[in-house]
Backbone as a ProteinNet text record, in pm:
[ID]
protein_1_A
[PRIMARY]
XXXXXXXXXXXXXXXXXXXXXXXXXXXXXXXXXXXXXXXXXXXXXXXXXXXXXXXXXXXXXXXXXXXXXXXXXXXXXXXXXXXXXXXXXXXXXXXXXXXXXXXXXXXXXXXXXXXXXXXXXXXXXXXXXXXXXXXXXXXXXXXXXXXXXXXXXXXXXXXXXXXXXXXXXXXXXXXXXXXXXXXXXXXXXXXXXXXXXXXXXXXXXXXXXXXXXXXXXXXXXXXXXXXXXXXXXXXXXXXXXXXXXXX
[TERTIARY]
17385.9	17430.1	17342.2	17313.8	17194.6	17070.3	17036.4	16891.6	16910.8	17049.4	17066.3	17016.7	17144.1	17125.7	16939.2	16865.4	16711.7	16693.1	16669.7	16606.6	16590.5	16735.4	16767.1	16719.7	16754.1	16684.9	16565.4	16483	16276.3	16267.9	16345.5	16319.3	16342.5	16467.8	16449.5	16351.1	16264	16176	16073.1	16026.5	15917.3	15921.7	16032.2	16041.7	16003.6	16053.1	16076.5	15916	15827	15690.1	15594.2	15632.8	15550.4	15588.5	15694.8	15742	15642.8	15550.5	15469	15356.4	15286.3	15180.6	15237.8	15396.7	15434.5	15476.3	15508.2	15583.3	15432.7	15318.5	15181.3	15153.8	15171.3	15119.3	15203.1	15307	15395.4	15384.6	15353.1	15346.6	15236.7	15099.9	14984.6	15035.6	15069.1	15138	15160.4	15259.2	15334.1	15266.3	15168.3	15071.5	14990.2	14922.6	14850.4	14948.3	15061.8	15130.4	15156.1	15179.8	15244.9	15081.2	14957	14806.9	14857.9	14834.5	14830	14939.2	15067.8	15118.2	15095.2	15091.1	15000.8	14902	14834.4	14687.6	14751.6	14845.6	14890.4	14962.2	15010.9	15094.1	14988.3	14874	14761.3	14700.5	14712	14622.7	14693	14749.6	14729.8	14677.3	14620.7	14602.8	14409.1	14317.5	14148.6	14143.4	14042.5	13962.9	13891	13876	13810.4	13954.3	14049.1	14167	14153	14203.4	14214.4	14133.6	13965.9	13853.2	13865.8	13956.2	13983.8	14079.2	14170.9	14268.8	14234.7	14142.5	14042.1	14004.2	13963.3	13878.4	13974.8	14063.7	14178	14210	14228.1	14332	14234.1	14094.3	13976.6	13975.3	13987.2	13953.5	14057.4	14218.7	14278.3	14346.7	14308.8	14313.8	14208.3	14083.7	13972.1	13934.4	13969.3	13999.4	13828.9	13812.6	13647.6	13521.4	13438.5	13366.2	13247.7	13214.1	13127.3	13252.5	13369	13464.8	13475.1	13334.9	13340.2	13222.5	13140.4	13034.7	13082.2	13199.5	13241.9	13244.3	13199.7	13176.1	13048.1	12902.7	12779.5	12763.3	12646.3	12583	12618.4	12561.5	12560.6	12664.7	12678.7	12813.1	12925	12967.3	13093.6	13115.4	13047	13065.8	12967	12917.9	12817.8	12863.1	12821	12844	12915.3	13059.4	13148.9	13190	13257	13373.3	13502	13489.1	13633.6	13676.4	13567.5	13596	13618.2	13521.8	13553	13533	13587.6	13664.8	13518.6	13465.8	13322.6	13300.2	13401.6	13442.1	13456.5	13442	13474.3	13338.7	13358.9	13260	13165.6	13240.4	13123.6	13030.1	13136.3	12997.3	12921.3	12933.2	12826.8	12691.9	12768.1	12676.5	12580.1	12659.7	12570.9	12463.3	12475.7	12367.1	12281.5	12260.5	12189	12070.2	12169.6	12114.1	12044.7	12098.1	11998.8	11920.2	11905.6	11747.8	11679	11712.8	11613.1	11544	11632.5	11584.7	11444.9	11532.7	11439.9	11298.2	11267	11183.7	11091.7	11146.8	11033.4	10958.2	11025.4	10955.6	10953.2	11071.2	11080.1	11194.4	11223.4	11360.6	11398.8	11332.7	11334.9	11368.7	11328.9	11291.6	11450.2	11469.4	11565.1	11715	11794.3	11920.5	12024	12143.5	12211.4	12332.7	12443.9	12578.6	12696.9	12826.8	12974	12989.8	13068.1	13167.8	13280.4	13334.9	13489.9	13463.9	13355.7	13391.5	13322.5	13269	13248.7	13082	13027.9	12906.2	12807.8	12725	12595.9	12465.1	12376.2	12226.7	12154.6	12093.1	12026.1	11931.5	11872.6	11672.7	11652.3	11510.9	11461.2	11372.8	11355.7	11318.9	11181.1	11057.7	10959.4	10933.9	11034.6	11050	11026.5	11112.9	11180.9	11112.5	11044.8	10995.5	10884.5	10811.6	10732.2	10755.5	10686.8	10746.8	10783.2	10857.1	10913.3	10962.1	10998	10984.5	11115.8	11178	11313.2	11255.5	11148.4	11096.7	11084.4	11159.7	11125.7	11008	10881.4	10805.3	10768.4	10659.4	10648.9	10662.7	10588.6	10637.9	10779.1	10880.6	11059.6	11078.9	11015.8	11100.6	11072.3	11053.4	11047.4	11212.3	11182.1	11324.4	11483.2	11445.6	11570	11605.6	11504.6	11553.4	11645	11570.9	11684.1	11835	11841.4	11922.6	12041.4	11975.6	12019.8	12097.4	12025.9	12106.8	12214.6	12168.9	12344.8	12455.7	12431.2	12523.2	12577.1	12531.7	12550.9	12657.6	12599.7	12683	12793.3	12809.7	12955.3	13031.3	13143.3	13265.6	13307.2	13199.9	13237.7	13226.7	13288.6	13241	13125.7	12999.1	12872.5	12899.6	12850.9	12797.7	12697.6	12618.9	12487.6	12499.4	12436	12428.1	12311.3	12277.9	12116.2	12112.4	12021.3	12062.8	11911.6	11933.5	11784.8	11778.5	11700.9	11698.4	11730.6	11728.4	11727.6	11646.3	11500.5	11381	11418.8	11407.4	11445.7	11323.6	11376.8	11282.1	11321.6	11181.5	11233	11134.9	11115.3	11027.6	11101	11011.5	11056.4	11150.2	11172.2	11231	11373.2	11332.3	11412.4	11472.4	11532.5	11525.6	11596.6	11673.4	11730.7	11712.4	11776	11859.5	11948.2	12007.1	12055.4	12054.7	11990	11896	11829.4	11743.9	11662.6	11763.1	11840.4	11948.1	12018.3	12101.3	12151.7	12062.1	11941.5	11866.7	11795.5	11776.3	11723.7	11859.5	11955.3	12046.1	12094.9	12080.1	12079.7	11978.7	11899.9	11778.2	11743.5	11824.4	11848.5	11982.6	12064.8	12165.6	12113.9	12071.5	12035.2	11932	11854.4	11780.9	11863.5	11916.6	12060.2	12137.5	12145.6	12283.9	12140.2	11982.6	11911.8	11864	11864.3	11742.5	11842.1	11988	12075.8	12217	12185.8	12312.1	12467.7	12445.8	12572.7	12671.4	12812.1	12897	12846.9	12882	12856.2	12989.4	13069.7	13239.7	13229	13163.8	13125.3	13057.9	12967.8	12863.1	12902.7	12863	12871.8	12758	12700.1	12632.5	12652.8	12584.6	12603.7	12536.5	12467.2	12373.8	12469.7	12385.8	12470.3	12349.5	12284	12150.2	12154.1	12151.4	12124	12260.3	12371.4	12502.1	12584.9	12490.3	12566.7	12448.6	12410.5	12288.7	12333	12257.5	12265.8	12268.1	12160.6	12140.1	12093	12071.8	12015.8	11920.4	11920.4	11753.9	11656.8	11665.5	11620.7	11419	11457.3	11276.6	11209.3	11062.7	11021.1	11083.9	11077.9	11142.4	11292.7	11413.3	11526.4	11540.6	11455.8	11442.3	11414.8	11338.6	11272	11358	11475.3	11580.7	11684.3	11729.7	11815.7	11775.4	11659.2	11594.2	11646.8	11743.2	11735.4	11852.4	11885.4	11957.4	12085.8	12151.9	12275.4	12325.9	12352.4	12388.5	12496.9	12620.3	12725.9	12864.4	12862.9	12963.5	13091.2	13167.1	13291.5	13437.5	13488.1	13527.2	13712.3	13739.3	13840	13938.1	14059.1	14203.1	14282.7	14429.4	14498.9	14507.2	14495	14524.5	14414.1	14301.9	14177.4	14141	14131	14066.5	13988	13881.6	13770.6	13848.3	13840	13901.6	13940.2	13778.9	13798.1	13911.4	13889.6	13940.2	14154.2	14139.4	14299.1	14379.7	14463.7	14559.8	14595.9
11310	11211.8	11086.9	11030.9	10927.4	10956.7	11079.6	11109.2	11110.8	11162.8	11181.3	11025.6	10917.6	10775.3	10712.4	10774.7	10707.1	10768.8	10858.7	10942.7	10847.7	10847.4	10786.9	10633.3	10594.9	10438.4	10419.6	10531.2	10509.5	10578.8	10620.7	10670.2	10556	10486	10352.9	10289.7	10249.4	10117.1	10177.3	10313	10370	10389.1	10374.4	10344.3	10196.1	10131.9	10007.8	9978.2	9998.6	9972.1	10033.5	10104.5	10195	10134.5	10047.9	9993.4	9906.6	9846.6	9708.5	9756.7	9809.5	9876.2	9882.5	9932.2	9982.8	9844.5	9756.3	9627.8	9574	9524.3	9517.9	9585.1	9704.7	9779.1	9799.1	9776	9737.7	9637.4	9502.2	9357.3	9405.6	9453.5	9457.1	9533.8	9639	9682.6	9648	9537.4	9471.3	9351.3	9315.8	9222	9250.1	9351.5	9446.4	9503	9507.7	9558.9	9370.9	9327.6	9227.8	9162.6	9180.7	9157.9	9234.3	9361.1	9481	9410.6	9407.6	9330	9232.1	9114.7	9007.5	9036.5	9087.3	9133.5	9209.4	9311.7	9396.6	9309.4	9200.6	9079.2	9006	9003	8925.5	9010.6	9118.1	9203.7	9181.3	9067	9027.5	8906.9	8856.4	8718.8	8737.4	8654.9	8644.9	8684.2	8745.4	8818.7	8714.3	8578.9	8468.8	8408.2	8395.9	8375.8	8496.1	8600.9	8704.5	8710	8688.3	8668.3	8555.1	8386.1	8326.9	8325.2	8424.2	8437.3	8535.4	8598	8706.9	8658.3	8536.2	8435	8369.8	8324.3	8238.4	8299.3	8456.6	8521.5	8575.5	8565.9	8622.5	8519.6	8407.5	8287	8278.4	8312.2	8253.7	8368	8486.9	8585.1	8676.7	8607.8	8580.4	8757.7	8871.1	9032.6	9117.3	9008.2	9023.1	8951.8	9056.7	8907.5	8882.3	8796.1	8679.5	8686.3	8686.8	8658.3	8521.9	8407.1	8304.1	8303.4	8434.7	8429.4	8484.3	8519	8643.6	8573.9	8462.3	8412.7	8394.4	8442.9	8427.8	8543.3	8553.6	8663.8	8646.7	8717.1	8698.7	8822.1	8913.7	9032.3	8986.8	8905.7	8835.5	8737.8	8642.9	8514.1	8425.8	8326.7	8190.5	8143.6	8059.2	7954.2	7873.2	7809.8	7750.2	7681.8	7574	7501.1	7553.3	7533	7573.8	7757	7799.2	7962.8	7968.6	7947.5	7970.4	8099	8143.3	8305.5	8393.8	8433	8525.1	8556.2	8600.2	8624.1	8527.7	8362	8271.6	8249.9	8183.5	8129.1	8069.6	7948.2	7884.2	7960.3	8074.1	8145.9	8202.4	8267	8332.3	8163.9	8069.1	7911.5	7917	7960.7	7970.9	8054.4	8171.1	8221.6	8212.8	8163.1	8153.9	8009.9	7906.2	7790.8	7864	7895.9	7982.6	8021.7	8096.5	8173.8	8114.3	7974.5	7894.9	7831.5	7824	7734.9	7830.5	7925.9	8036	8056.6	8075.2	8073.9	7955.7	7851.3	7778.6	7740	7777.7	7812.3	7688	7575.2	7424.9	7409	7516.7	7484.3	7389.9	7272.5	7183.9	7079.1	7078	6978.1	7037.3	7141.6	7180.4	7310.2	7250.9	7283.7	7330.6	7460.2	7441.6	7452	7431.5	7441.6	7398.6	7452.7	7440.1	7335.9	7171.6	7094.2	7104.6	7002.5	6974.6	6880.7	6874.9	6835.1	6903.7	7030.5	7168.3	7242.9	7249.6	7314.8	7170.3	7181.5	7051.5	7135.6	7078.3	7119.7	6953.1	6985.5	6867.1	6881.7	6770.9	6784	6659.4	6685.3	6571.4	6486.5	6341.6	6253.4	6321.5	6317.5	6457.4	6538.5	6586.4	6686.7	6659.6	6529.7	6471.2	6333.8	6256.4	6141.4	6076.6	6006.4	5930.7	5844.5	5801.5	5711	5584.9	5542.9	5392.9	5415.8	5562.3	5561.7	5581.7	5581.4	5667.7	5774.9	5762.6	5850.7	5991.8	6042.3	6217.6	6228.7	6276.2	6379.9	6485.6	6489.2	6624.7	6757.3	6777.9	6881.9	6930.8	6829.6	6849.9	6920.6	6916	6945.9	7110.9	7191.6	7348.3	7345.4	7313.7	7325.7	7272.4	7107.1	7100	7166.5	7210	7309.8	7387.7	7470.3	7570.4	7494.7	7424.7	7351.4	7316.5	7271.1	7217.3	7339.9	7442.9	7534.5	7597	7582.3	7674.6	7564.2	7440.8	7336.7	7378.7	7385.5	7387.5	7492.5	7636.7	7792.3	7737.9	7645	7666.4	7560.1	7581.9	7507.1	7377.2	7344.6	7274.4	7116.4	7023.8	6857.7	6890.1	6794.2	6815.1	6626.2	6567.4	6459.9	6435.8	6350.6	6336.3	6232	6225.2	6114.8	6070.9	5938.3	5900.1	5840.9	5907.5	5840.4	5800.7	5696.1	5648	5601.7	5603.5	5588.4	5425.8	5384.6	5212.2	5144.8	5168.1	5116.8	5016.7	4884.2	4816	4793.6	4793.8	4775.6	4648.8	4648.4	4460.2	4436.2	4517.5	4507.3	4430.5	4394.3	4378.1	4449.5	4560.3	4660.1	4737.2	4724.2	4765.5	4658.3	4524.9	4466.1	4517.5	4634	4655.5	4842.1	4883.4	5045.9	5085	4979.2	5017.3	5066.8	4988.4	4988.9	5114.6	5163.5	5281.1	5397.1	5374.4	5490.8	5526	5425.7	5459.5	5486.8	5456.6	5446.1	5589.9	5678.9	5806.6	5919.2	5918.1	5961.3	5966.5	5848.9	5817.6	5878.3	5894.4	5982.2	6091.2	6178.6	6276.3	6338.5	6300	6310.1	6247.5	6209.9	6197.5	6292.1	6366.1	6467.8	6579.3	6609.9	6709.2	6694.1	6596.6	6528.9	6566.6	6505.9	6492.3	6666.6	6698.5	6869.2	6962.5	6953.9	7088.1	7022.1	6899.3	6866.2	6857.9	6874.2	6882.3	6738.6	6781.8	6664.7	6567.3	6431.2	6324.9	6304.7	6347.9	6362.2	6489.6	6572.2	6640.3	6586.9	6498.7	6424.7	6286	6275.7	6126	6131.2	5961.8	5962.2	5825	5855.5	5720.6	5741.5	5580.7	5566.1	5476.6	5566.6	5503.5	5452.6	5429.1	5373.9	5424.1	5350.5	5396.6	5451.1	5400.7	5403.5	5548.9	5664.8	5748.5	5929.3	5825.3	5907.6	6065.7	6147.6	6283.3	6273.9	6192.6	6181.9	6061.9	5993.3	5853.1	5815.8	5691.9	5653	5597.9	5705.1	5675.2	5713.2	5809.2	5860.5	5871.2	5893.5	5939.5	6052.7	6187.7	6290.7	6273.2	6212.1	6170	6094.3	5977.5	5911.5	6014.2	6077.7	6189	6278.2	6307.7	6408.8	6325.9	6176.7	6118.5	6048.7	6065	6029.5	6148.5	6154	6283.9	6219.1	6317.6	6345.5	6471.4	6467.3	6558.4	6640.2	6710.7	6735.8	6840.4	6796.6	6855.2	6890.4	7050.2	7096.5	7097.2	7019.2	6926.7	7063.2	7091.4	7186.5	7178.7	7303.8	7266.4	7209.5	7196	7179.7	7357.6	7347.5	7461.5	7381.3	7292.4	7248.3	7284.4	7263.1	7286.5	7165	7088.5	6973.7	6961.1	6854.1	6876.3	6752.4	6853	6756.6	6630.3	6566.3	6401.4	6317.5	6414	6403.2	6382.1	6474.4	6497.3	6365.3	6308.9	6208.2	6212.5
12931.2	12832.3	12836.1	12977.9	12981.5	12887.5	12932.8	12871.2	12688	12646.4	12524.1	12428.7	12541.9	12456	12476.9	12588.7	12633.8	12525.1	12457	12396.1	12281.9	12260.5	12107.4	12033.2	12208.9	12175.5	12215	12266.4	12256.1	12106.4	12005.6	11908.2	11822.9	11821.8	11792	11783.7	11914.7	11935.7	11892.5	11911.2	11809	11643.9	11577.4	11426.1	11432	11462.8	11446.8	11477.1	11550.9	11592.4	11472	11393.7	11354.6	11185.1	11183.9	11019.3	10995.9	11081.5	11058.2	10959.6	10979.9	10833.6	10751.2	10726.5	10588.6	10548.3	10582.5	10568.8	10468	10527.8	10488.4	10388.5	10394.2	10280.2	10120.6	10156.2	10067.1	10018.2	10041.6	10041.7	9941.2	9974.9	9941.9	9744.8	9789.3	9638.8	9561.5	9604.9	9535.2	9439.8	9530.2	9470.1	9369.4	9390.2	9250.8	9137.7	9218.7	9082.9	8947.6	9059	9016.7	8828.1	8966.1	8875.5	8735	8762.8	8652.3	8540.7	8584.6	8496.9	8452.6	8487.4	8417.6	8359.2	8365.4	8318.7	8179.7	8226.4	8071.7	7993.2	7974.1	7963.8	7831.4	7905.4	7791.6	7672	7665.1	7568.3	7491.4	7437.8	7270.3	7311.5	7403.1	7419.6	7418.3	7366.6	7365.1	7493.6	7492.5	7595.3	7712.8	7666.2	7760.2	7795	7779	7828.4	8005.4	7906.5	8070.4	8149.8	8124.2	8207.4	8284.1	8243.8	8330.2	8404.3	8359.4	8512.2	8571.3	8573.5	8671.9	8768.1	8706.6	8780.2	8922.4	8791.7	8889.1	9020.4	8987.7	9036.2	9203.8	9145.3	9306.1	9355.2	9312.7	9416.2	9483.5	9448.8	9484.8	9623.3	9594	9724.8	9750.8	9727.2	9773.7	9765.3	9676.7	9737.5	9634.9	9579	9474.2	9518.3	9549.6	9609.3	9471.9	9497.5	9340.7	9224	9313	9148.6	9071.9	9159.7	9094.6	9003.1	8998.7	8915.7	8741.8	8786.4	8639.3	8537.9	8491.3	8343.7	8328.5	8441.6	8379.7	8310.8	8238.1	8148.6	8023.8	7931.8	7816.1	7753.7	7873.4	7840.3	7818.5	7892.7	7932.2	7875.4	7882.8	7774.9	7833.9	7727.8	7773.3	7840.6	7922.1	8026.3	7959.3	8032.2	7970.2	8014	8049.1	8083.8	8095.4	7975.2	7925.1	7878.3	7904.2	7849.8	7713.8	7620.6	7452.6	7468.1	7371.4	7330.5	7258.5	7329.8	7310.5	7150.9	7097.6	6968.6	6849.2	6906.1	6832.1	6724.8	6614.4	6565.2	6649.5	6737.4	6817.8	6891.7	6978.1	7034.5	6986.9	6838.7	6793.6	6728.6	6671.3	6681.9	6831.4	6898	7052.5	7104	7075	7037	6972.7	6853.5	6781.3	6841.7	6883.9	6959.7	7036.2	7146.2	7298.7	7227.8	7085.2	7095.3	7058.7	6964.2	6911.2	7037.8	7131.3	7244.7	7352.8	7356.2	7420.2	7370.9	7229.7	7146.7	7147.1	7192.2	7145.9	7327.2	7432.7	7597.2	7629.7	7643.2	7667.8	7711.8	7853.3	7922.9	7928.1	7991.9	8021.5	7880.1	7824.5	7654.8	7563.2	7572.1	7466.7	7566.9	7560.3	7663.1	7557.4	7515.9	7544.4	7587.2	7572.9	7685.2	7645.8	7691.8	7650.4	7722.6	7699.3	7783.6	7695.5	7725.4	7715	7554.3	7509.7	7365.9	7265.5	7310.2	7218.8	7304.3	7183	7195.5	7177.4	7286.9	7290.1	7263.4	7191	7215.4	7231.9	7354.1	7410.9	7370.8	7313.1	7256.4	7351.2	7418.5	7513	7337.3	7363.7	7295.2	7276.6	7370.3	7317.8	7223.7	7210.5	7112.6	6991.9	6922.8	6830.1	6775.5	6875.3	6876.8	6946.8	6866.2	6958.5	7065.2	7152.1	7251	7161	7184.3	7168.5	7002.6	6907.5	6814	6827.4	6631.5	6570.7	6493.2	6446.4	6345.3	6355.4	6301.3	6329	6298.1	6470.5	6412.6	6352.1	6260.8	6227.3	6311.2	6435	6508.8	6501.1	6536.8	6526.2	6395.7	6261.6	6181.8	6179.6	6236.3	6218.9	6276.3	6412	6504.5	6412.8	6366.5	6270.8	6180.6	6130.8	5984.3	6020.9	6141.5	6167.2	6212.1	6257.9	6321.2	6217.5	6140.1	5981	5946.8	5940.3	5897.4	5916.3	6056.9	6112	6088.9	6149	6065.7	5944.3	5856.4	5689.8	5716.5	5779.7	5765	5827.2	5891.8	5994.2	5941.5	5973.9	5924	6023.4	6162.9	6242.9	6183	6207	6230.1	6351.7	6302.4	6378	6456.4	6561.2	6628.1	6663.4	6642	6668.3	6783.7	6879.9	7037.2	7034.3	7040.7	7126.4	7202.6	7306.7	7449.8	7471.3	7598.4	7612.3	7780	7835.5	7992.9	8004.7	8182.5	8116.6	8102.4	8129	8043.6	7980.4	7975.7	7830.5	7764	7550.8	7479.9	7422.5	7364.8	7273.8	7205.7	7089.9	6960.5	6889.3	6774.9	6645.1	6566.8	6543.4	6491.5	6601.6	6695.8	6856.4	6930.5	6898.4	7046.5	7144.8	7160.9	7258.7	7264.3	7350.5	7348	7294.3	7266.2	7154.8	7003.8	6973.2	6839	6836.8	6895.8	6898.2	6927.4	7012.6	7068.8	6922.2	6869.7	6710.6	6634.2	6571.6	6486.1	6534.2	6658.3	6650.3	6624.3	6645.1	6606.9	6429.4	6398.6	6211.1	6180.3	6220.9	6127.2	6125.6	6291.9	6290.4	6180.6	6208.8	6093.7	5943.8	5902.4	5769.7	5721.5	5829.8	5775.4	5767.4	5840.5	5801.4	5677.6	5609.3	5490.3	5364.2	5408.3	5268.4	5301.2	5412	5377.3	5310.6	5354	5357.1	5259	5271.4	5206.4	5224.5	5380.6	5440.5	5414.5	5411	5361.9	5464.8	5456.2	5540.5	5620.8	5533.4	5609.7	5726.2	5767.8	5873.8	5966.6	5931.2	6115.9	6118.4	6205.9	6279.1	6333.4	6366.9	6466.7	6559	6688.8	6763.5	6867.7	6916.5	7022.7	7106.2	7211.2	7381.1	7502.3	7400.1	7526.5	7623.1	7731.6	7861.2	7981.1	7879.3	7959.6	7954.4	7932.8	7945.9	8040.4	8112.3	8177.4	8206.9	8224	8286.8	8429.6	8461.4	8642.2	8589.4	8774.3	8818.9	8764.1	8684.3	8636.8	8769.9	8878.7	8943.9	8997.1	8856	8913.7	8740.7	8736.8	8590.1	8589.7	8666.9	8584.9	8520.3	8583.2	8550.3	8438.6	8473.9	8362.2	8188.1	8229.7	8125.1	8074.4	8128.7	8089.4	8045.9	8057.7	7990	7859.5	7819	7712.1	7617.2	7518.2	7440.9	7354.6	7275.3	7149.8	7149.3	7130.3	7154.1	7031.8	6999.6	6844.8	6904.1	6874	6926.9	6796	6831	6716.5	6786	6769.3	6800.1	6780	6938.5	6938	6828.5	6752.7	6702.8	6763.7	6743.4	6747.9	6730.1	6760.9	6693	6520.5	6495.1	6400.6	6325.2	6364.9	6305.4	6240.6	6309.5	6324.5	6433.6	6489.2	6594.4	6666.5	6761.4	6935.2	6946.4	6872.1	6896	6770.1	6693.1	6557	6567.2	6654.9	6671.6	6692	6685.5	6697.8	6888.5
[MASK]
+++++++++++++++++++++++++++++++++++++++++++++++++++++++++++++++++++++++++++++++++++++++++++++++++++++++++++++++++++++++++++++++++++++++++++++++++++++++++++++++++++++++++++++++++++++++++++++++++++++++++++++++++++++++++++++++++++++++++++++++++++++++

């Protein structure tokens, strides 16, 4: 009868030893099941929606490794901030930018990229202008045309930015960074309104001199990359109105 109850209770302490994997492995289940659902949860929801809780979801139990890379490539979607919806108007506006940019072999001179107030294409001052000028060079106008154009095709509010390093100027025509910062921006937008005819109730423009740098005006190359022009298609609203636009 002793041996009956030993028996019974090393059979005990051996279940009980042997539940710890399943406890784990269950847990583990449960967790993927839990993904799969969420995940099946979004397929009526944009496709850059679920790609960012892909995202969310590897960082946050770490079980993918480069799951913080899954929004590069051009498969998946442009480089984003905010994850615009691959499918949107803007991104196909985005493409079309990248190739103009690609095309003309001036990484550096012509950028561009998603923030938080739509689609930007950065033109370095180079490109666009003489030193100490507003005047659109001739070289620039192949690049605006096109530029001009996709504007016109799209339904976005466009912004024009001019930025300028802190260099100060003090012409006749310039006394400040200011002056030149607005005044290369106005003439970029007015060649847009006289070539293509775009409403004037679609762009804006505005110069920010030196107060809105990329990096430190601390070297010529820096200096050289905050010198530029911004031309930014101003991301909607649900309302369909552009971001800045909204109340």
């Amino acid at each position: 009868m002793k041996n009956l109850k030993k028996n019974r209770r090393m059979s005990r302490d051996e279940g009980s030893s042997k539940g710890g994997w399943e406890i784990i492995y269950s847990g583990f289940a449960m967790i993927l099941l839990c993904f799969f659902i969420m995940l099946s949860s979004f397929s009526s929801i944009e496709a850059a929606k679920v790609m960012q809780f892909v995202k969310s979801f590897a960082d946050a139990v770490s079980i993918l490794p480069g799951g913080t890379k899954l929004d590069e490539g051009s498969v998946v979607l442009p480089p984003s901030a905010d994850m615009v919806d691959p499918d949107s108007r803007l991104a196909g506006i985005y493409d079309k930018l990248k190739t103009l940019a690609e095309n003309r072999n001036q990484r550096d001179e012509v950028a561009v990229a998603f923030s938080s107030k739509g689609l930007v294409m950065r033109l370095s001052d180079q490109v666009l202008f003489d030193v100490g000028a507003a005047d659109i060079s001739p070289p620039a106008i192949p690049l605006l045309e096109k530029v001009g154009a996709i504007i016109a095709d799209s339904p976005y509010e466009v912004r024009v930015e001019g930025h300028t390093d802190d260099v100060p100027i003090n012409t006749a025509r310039y006394p400040s960074n200011w002056e030149l910062s607005t005044a290369r921006a106005v003439n970029v937008l007015r060649y847009f309104i006289e070539t293509y005819g775009i409403s004037s109730k679609r762009l804006a423009a505005e110069g920010f001199a030196e107060y809105h740098p990329m990096v430190p005006n601390d070297s010529i190359e820096n200096r050289a990359k905050n010198r530029r022009v911004e031309i930014i298609f101003l991301k909607p609203t649900s309302k369909g109105r552009s971001t800045e636009a909204a109340p």
